[in-house]
C-alpha positions as CSV (number, residue, x, y, z in Angstrom):
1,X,6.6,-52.5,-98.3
2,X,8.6,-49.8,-99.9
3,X,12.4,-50.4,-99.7
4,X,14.6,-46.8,-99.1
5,X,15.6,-46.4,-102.3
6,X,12.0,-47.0,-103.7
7,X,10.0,-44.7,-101.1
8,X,13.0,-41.9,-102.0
9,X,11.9,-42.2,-105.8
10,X,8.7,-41.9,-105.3
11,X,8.9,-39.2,-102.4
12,X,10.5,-37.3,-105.4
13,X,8.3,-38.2,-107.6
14,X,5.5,-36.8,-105.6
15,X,6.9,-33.6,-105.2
16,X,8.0,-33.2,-108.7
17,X,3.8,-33.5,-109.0
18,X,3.0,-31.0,-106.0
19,X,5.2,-28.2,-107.3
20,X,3.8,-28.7,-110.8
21,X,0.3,-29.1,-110.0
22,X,-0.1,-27.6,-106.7
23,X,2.6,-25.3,-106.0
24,X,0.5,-22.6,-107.1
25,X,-3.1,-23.1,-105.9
26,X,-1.2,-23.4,-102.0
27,X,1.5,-20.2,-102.9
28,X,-1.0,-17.8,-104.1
29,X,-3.6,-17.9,-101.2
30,X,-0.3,-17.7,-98.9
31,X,0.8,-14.6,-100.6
32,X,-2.5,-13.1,-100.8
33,X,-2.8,-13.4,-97.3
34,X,0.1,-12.3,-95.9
35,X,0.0,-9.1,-98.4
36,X,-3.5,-8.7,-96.7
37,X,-2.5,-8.5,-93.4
38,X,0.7,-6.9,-94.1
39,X,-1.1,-3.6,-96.0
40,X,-3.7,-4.0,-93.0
41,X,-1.0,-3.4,-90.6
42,X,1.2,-0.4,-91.9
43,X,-1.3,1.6,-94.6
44,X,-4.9,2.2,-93.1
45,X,-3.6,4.7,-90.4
46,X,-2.6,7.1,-93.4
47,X,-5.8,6.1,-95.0
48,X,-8.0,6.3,-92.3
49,X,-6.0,9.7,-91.8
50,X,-6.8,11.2,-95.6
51,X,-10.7,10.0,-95.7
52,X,-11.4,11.3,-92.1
53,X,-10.2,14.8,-93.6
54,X,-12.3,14.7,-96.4
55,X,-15.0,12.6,-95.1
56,X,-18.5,13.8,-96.4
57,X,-20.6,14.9,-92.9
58,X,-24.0,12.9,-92.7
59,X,-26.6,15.2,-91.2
60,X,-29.1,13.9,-88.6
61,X,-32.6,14.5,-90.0
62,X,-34.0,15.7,-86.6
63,X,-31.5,18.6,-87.4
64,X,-33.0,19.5,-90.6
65,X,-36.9,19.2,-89.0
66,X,-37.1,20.5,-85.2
67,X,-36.4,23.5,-84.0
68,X,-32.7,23.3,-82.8
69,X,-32.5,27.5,-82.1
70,X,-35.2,27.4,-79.5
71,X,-32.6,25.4,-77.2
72,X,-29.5,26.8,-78.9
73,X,-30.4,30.1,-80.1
74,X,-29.1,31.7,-83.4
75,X,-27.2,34.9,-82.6
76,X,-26.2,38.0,-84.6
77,X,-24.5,41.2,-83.7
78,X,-25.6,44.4,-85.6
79,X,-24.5,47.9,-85.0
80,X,-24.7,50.9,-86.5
81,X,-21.5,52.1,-85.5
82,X,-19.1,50.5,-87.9
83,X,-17.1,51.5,-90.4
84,X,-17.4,52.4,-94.1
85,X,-15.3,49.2,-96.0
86,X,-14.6,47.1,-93.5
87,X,-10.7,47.6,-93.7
88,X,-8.4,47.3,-90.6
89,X,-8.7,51.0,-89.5
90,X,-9.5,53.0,-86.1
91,X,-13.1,53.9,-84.9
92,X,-11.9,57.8,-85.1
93,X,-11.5,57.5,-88.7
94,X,-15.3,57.1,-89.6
95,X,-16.7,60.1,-91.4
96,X,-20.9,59.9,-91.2
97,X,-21.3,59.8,-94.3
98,X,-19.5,56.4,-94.5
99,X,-21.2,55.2,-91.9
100,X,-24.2,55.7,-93.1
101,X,-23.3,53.9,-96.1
102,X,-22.3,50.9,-94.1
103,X,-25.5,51.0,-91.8
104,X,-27.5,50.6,-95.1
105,X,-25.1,47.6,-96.5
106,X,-25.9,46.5,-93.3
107,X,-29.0,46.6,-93.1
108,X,-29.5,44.8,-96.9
109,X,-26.9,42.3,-96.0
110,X,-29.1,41.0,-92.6
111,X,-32.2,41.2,-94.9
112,X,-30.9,38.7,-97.6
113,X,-29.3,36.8,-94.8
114,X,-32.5,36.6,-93.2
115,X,-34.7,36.0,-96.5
116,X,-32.6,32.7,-97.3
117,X,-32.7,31.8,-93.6
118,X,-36.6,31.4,-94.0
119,X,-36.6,30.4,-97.8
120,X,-34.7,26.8,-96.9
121,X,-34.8,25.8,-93.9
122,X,-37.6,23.8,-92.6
123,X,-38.4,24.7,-89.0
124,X,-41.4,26.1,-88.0
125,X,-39.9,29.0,-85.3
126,X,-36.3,30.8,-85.4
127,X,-35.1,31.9,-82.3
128,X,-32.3,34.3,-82.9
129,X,-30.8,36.7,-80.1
130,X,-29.7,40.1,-81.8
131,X,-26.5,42.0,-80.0
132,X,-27.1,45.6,-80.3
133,X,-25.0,48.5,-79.4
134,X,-28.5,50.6,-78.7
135,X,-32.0,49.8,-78.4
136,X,-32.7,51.8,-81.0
137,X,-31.0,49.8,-83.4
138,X,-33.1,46.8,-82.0
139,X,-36.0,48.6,-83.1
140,X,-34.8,48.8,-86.4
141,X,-34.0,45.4,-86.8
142,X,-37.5,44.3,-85.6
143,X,-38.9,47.3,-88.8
144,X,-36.9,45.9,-91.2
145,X,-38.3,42.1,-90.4
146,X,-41.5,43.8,-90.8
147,X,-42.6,41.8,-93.7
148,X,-41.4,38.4,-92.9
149,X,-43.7,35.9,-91.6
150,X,-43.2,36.8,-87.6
151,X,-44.9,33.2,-86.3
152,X,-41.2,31.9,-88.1
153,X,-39.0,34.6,-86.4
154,X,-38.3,34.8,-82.8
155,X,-35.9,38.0,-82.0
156,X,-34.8,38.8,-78.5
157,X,-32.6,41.9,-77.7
158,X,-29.6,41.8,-75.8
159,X,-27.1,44.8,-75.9
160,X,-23.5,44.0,-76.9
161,X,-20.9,42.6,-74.1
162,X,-17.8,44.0,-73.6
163,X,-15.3,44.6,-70.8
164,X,-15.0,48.5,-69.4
165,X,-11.3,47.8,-68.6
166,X,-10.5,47.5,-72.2
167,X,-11.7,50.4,-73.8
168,X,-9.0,50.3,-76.6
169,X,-10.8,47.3,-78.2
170,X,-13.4,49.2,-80.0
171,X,-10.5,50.9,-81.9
172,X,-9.6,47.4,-82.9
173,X,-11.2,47.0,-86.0
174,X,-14.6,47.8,-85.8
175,X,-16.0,49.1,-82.0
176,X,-18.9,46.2,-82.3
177,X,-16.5,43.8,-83.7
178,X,-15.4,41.7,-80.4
179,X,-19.0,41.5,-79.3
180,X,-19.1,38.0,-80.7
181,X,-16.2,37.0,-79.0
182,X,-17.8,37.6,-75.2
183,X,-21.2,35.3,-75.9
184,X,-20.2,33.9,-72.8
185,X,-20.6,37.2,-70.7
186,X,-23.4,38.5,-72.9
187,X,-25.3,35.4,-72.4
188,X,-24.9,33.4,-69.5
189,X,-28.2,31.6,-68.9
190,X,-27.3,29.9,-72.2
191,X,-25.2,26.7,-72.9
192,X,-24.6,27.1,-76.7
193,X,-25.4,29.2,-79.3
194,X,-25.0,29.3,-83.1
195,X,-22.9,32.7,-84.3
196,X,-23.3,34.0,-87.6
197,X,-22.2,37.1,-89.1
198,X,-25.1,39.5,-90.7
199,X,-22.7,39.0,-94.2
200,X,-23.8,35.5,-95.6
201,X,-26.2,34.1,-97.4
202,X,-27.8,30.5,-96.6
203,X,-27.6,28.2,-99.3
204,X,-29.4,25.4,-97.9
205,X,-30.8,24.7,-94.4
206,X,-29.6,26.3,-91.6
207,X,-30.7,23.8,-89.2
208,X,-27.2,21.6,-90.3
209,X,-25.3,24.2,-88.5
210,X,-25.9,22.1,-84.9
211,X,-25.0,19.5,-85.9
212,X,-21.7,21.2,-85.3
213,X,-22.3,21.4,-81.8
214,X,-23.2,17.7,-81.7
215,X,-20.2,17.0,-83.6
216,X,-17.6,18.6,-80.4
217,X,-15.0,16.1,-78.9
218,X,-15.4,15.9,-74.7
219,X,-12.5,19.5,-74.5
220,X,-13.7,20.8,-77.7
221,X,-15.6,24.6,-77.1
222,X,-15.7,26.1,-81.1
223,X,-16.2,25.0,-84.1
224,X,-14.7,27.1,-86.8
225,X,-14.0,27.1,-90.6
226,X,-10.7,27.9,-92.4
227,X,-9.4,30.9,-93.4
228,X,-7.0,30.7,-95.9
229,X,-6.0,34.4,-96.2
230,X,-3.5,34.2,-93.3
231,X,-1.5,32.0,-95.5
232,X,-1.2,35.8,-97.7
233,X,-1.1,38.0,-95.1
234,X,2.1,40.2,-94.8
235,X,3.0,40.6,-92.2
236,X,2.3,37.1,-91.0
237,X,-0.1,37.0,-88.1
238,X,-0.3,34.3,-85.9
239,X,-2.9,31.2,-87.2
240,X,-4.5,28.0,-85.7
241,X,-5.6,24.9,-87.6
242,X,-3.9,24.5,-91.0
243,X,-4.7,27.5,-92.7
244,X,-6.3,29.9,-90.4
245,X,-10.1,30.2,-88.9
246,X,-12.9,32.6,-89.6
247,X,-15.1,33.8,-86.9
248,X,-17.3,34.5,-89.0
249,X,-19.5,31.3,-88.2
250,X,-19.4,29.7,-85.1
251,X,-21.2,26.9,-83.1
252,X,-19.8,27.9,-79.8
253,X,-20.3,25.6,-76.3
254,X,-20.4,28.3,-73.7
255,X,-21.1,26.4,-70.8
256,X,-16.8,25.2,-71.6
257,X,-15.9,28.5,-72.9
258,X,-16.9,29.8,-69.5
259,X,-13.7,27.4,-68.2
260,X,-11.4,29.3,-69.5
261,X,-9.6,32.3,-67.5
262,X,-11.5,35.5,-67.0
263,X,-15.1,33.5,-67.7
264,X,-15.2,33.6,-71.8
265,X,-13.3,33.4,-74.8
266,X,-12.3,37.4,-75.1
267,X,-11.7,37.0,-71.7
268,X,-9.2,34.7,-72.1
269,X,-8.1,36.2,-75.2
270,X,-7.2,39.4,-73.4
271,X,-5.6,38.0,-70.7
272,X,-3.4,35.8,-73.3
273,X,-2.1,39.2,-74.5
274,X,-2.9,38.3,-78.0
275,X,-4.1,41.6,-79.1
276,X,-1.1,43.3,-78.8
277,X,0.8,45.1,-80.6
278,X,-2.4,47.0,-81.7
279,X,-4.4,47.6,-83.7
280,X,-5.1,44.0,-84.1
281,X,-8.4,42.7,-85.8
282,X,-10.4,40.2,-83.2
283,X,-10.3,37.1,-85.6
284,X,-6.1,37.9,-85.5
285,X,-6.7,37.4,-81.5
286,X,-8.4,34.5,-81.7
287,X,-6.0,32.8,-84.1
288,X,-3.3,33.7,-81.9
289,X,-4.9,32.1,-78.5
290,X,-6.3,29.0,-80.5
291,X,-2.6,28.2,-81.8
292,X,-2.1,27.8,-78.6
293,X,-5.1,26.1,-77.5
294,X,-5.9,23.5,-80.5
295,X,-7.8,21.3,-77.9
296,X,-10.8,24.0,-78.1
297,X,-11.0,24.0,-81.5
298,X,-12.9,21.7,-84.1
299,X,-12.4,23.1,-87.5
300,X,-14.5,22.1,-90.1
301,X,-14.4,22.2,-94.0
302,X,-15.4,25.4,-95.7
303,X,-18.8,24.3,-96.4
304,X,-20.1,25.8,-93.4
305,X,-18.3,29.1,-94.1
306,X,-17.2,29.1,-97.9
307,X,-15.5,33.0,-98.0
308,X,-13.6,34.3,-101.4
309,X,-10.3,33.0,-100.0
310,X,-11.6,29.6,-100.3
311,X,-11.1,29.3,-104.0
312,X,-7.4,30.2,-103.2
313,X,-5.4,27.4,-104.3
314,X,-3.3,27.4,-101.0
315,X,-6.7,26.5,-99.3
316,X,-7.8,23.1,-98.2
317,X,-9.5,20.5,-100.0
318,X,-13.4,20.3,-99.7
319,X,-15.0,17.3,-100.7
320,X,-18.1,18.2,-98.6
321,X,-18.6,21.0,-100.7
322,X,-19.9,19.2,-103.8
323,X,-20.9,16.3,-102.6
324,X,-23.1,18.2,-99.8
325,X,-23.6,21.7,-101.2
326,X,-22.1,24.9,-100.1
327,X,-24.4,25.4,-97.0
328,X,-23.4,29.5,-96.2
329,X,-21.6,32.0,-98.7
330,X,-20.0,34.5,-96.8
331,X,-18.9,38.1,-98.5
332,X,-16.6,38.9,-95.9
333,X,-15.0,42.3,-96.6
334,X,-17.6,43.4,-98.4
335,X,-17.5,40.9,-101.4
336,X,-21.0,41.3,-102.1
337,X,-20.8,44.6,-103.3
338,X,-17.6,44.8,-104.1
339,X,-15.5,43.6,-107.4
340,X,-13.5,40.9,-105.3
341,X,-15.3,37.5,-107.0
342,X,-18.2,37.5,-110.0
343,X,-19.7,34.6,-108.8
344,X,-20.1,36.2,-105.6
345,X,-21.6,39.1,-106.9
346,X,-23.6,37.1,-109.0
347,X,-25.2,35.0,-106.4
348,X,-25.7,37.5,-103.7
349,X,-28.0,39.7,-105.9
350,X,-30.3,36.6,-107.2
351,X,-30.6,35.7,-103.7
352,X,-31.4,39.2,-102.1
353,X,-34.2,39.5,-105.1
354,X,-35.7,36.8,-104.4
355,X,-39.4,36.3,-102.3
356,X,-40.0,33.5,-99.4
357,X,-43.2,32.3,-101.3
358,X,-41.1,31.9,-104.9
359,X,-40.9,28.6,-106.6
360,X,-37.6,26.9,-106.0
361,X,-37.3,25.4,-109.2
362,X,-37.5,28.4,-110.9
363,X,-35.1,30.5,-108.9
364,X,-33.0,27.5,-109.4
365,X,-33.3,27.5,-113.3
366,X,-32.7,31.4,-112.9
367,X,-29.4,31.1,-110.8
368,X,-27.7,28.1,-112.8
369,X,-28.6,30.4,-116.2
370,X,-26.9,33.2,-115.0
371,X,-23.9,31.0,-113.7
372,X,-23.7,29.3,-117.2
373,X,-23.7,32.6,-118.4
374,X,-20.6,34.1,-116.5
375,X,-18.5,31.0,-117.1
376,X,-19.1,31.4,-121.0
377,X,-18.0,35.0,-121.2
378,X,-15.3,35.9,-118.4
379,X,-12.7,34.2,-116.0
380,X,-11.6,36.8,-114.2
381,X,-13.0,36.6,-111.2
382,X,-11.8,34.7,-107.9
383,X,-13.4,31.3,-108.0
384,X,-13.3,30.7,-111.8
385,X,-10.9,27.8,-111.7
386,X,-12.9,26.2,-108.8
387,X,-14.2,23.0,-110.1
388,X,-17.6,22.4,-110.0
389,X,-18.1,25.2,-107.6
390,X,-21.9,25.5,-109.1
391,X,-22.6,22.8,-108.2
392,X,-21.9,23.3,-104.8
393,X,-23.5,26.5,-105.0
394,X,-27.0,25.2,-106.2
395,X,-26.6,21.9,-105.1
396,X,-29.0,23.4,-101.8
397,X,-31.6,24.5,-103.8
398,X,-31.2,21.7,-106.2
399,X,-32.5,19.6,-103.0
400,X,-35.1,22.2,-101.6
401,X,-36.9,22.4,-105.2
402,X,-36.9,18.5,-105.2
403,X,-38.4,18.1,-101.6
404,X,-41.2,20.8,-102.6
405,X,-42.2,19.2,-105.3
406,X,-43.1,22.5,-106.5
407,X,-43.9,22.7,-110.4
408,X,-43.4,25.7,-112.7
């Protein structure tokens, strides 16, 4: 046996040992460990935070090959009285000249809106439900969809929806302009729709749009896409989410919008007393009731309504716009004819040119040539310090040339 003083030297011997030998192989686990848990514990709810915000959507492919719009029908509002630029002025103002050169932008804007519609997307029948302010204009809707392929498009009339103890509200921007914003009145046998304004142009397939819809939390009635010209605005209106939302596109539950006071969404909006003091443009109304109502709202990334004042550099991040493609250009204000962005310009006319039966790979080839072109000779345009912005741009047909198959 070991006397005391022995086993001490030897107890000290053997640790002298450990810390040389072992110290490290039992410390560094330890601290690895510990470090693990510790980052665990504190960081991922800011991490979780930042990659939920710019979290690339994954689309469901039943979306992309059914026919979502024949149980949540697409719907459009066009009228012919509107007026000549778009710009925040009364109804008494328009001249008819001016009006008639709005009816025909109009009119070219639905039929490019309508041509890409068809060109990408992948269902069979289009059931879309056109607001009208006449019947007449219905029938003129119907003539110019003449030469599309019918057995794809399924239109249905309804005339606009809007309250007769508000008459003022047709001097509030345009007098078709809050038809969008009673769906719920105008359409009551329905449970959703899918609202899109006649001014964009589909860059890939539509059917992603109800996914949106899908997407809804259990109180959640719109689904809306930023706006970052509130941030400029002067003076200051009134905006919900982070930067402001566009109406512009909307995936609307109206079975929960019919919850709210008055039965709808303008409804409640005029009963808010949001539109006051006039004149006061509908999306301003909106804005001002969803700041105060953020539960209704899902707002999405500005892939699902990319507008000019998305390449401001005020507006938010969108990862899902190159890694998914720009799915809808919108030339709000009149951007598509207007000298507000190149690019804009640039891809509104290759699109409105182009014919349902053309090869895909070769209007690709002819819309990344032209882009190539524009950045080598000019900057000054809106979206020119937008990084990789053609490629979110193309990136739709990129993927509808590849799934034809289609040679040159």
């Amino acid at each position: 046996m070991l006397n005391r003083k022995s086993y001490k030297i030897t107890l000290q011997f053997s640790f002298q040992r450990l810390s040389m030998r072992s110290w490290t192989r039992i410390l560094v686990p330890l601290v690895i460990i510990v470090s693990y848990y510790t980052f665990r514990s504190i960081v991922p709810k800011h991490i979780h935070k930042s990659v939920q915000k710019n979290a690339t959507y994954r689309i469901p492919k039943p979306l992309t090959t059914a026919n979502p719009s024949l149980t949540y029908p697409m719907t459009i509002v066009v009228c012919e009285a509107v007026d000549a630029m778009g710009s925040r002025t009364s109804s008494k103002v328009i001249v008819k000249d001016d009006s008639a050169r709005s009816w025909s932008r109009q009119t070219q804007q639905l039929n490019t809106m309508l041509k890409t519609l068809l060109y990408f997307s992948k269902s069979p029948v289009w059931h879309i439900i056109v607001l009208t302010d006449t019947l007449d204009t219905f029938h003129k809707v119907l003539n110019l969809t003449a030469a599309f392929p019918r057995h794809r498009l399924l239109l249905q009339h309804r005339p606009v929806w809007l309250p007769q103890d508000q008459p003022l509200i047709k001097e509030h921007w345009r007098p078709c302009a809050w038809a969008k914003q009673f769906l719920a009145e105008a359409l009551p046998e329905h449970d959703a729709v899918v609202y899109v304004d006649t001014d964009v142009v589909f860059l890939g397939p539509a059917e992603e749009l109800w996914w949106l819809l899908r997407s809804m939390g259990p109180r959640q009635a719109l689904a809306l896409a930023p706006e970052p010209q509130y941030l400029l605005d002067s003076p200051r209106h009134p905006f919900a989410g982070r930067v402001g939302l566009n109406t512009g596109v909307m995936a609307a539950n109206l079975t929960r919008l019919r919850r709210l006071p008055g039965g709808g969404l303008g409804s409640a909006v005029l009963r808010f007393g949001a539109v006051t003091p006039p004149p006061r443009h509908d999306q301003d109304a909106v804005n001002h009731y969803l700041f105060h109502r953020p539960h209704l709202l899902l707002e999405v990334t500005s892939r699902w309504n990319f507008l000019p004042s998305s390449c401001f550099p005020e507006a938010p991040p969108c990862a899902d716009c190159l890694s998914a493609g720009i799915l809808i250009l919108h030339g709000s204000d009149a951007t598509f004819f207007r000298n507000i962005d190149r690019k804009f310009l640039l891809v509104y006319k290759t699109l409105a040119s182009l014919h349902l039966s053309g090869d895909p790979r070769r209007l690709l080839a002819v819309l990344e040539g032209r882009l190539a072109v524009l950045d080598s000779w000019s900057h000054d345009y809106l979206c020119s310090n937008y990084t990789d912005i053609n490629r979110g741009i193309t990136l739709g047909l990129t993927n509808t040339a590849v799934a034809k198959q289609v040679s040159f």
